[in-house]
C-alpha positions as CSV (number, residue, x, y, z in Angstrom):
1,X,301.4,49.2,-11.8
2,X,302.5,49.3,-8.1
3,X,305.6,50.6,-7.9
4,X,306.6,47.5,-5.4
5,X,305.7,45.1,-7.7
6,X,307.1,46.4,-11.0
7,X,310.3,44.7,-11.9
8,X,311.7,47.7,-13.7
9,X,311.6,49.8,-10.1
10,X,315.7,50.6,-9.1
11,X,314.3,51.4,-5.8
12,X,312.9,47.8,-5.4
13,X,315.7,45.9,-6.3
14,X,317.8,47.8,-4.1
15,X,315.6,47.1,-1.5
16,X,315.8,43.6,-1.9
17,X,319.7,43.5,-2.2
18,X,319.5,45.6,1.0
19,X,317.1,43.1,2.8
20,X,319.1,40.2,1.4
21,X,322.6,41.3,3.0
22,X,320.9,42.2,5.9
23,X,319.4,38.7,6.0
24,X,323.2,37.2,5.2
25,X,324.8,39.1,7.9
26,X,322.7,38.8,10.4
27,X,321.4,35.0,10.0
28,X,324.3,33.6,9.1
29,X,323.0,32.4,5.5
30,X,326.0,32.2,2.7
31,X,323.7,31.3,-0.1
32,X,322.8,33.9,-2.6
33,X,319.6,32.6,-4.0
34,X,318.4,31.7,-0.4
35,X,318.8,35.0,0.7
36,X,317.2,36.5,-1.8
37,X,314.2,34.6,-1.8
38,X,313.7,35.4,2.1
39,X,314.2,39.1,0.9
40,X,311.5,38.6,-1.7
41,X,309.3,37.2,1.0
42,X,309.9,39.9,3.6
43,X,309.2,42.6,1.0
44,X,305.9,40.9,-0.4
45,X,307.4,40.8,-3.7
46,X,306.6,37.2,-5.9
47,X,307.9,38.6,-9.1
48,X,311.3,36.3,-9.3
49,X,312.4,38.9,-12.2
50,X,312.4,41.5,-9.7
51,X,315.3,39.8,-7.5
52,X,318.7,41.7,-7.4
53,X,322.1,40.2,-9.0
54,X,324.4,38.6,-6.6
55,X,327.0,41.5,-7.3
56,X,324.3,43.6,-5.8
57,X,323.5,41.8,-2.8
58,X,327.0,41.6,-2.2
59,X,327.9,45.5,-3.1
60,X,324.7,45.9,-0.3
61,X,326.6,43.4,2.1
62,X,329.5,45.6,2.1
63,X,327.2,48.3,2.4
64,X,325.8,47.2,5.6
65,X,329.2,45.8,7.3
66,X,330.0,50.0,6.7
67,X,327.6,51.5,8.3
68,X,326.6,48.9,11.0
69,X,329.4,47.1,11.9
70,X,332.5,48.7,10.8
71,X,335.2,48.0,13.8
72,X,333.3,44.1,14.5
73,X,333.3,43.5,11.1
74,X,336.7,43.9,10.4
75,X,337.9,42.3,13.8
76,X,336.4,39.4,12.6
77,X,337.7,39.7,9.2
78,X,341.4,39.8,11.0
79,X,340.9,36.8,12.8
80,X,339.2,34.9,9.9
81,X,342.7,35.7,8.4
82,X,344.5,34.6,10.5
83,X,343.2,31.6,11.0
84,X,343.2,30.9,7.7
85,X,347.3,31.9,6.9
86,X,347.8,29.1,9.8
87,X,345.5,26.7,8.3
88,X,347.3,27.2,5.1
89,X,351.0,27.3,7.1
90,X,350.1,23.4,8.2
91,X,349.0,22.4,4.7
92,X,351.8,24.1,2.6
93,X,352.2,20.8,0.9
94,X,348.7,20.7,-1.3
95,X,349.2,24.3,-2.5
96,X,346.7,26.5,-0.4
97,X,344.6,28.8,-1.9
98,X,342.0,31.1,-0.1
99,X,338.6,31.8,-1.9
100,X,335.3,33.3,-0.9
101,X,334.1,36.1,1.2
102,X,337.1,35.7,3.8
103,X,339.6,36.5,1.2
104,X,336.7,39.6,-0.7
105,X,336.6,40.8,2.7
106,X,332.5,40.5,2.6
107,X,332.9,37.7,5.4
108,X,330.2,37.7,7.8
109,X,330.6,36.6,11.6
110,X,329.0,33.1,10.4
111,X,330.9,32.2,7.2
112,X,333.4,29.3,7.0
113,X,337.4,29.9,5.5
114,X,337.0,28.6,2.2
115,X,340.4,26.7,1.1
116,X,341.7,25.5,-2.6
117,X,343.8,22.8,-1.9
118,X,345.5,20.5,-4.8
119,X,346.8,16.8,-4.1
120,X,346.9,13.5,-5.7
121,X,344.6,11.8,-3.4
122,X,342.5,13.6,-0.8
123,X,343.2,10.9,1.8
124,X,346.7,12.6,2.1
125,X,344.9,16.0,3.4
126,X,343.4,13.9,5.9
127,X,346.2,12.2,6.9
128,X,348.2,15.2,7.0
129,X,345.2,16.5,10.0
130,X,345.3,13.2,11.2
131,X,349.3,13.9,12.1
132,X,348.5,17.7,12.9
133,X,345.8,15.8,15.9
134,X,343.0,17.9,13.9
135,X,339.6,16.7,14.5
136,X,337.8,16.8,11.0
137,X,334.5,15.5,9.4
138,X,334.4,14.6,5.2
139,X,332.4,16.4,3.1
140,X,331.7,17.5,-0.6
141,X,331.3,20.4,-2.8
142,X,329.8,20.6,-6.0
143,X,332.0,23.9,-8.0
144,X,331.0,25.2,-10.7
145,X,333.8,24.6,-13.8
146,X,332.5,27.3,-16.5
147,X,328.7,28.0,-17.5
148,X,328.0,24.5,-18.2
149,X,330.1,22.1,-15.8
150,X,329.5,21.5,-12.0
151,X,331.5,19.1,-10.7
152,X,331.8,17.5,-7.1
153,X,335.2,17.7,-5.2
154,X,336.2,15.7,-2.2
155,X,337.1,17.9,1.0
156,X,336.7,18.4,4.5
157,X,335.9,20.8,7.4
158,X,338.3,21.6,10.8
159,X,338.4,24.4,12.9
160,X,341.8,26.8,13.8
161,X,341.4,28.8,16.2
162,X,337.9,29.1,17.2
163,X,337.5,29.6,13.3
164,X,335.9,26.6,10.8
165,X,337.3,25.8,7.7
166,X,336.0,24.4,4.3
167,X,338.4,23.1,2.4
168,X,338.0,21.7,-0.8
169,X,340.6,19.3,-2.7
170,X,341.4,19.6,-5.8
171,X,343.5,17.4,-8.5
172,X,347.1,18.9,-8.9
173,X,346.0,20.3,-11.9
174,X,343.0,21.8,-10.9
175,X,345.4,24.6,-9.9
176,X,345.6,25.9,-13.7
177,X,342.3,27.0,-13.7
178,X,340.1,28.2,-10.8
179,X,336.2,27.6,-10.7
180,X,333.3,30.6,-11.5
181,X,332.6,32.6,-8.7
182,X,329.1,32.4,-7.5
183,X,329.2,35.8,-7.3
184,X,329.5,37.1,-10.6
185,X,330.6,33.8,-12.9
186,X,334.1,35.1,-13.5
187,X,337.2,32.5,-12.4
188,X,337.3,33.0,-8.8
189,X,340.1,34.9,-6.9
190,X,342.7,32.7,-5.1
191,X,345.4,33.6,-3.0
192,X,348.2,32.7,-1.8
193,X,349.9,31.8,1.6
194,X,352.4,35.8,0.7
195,X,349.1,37.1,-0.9
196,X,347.1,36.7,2.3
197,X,350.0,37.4,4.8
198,X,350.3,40.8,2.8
199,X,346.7,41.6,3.1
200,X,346.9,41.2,6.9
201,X,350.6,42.8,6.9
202,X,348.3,45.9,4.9
């Protein structure tokens, strides 16, 4: 069997993770499967058993932000930060919670501040922008609960400081328990307003 084609091959599936965070960091694409698919494609490869894990792809990501953009990369991961501990400072009220690659540290130059925050109503998020004179557009995202529940949330996106940010708006209680990580379907990590001031103070 070619050795590119056989699903078995360690050397292809790192290959593929490799292509795939190469894909994510340079073209600005935050979704795992997509990425991978373009991998496949670029590679010639159409066995879909072949494709790397999304732990891989993002062990690869952090790989590639090493060796090929070690002081840009974590420039831009400092000012992601920042941006997002303000964002966080003006909505203290609902709770704030940073998720996702910004808070990992496997941020790209493209990717959005993800925000968890937790309120009655989402209305009072948007009034609370409304007050702050922060422009803002509604949107949705669909989480993932556990291995069998997706759910759509309420949310909207703003920018801070040249930065965007995704927040998404839970119920109060929705701060108990967080939602699976796309990544690698454990809760995902959240932190903190003192969490994240720490890991810039670090």
């Amino acid at each position: 069997m070619n050795r590119r084609a056989s699903p078995r091959n360690g050397n292809l599936r790192r290959a593929l993770a490799q292509e795939a965070a190469r894909i994510m960091a340079q073209h600005g694409i935050h979704d795992f499967l997509t990425a991978k698919r373009k991998a496949a494609a670029a590679l010639g490869v159409g066995d879909s058993s072949a494709l790397p894990r999304n732990t891989e792809i993002e062990q690869a990501l952090v790989e590639y932000q090493r060796l090929f953009d070690a002081g840009g990369h974590e420039q831009t991961l400092q000012e992601q930060r920042r941006a997002a501990l303000h964002a966080m400072h003006w909505l203290s009220q609902f709770e704030p919670r940073l998720v996702g690659p910004v808070l990992s540290g496997t941020a790209t130059a493209h990717a959005d501040i993800q925000l968890h925050l937790f309120a009655d109503r989402s209305e009072n998020v948007m009034l609370r922008l409304m007050d702050q004179g922060i422009a803002h557009e509604i949107t949705e995202r669909r989480v993932r609960l556990d291995s069998e529940r997706t759910k759509a949330y309420p949310g909207l996106r703003f920018a801070v400081h040249n930065q965007y940010v995704e927040a998404t708006v839970f119920p109060l209680d929705g701060i108990r328990q967080a939602p699976v990580s796309p990544v690698d379907g454990k809760p995902m990590r959240r932190a903190d307003v003192a969490e994240l001031a720490s890991l810039l103070d670090g």
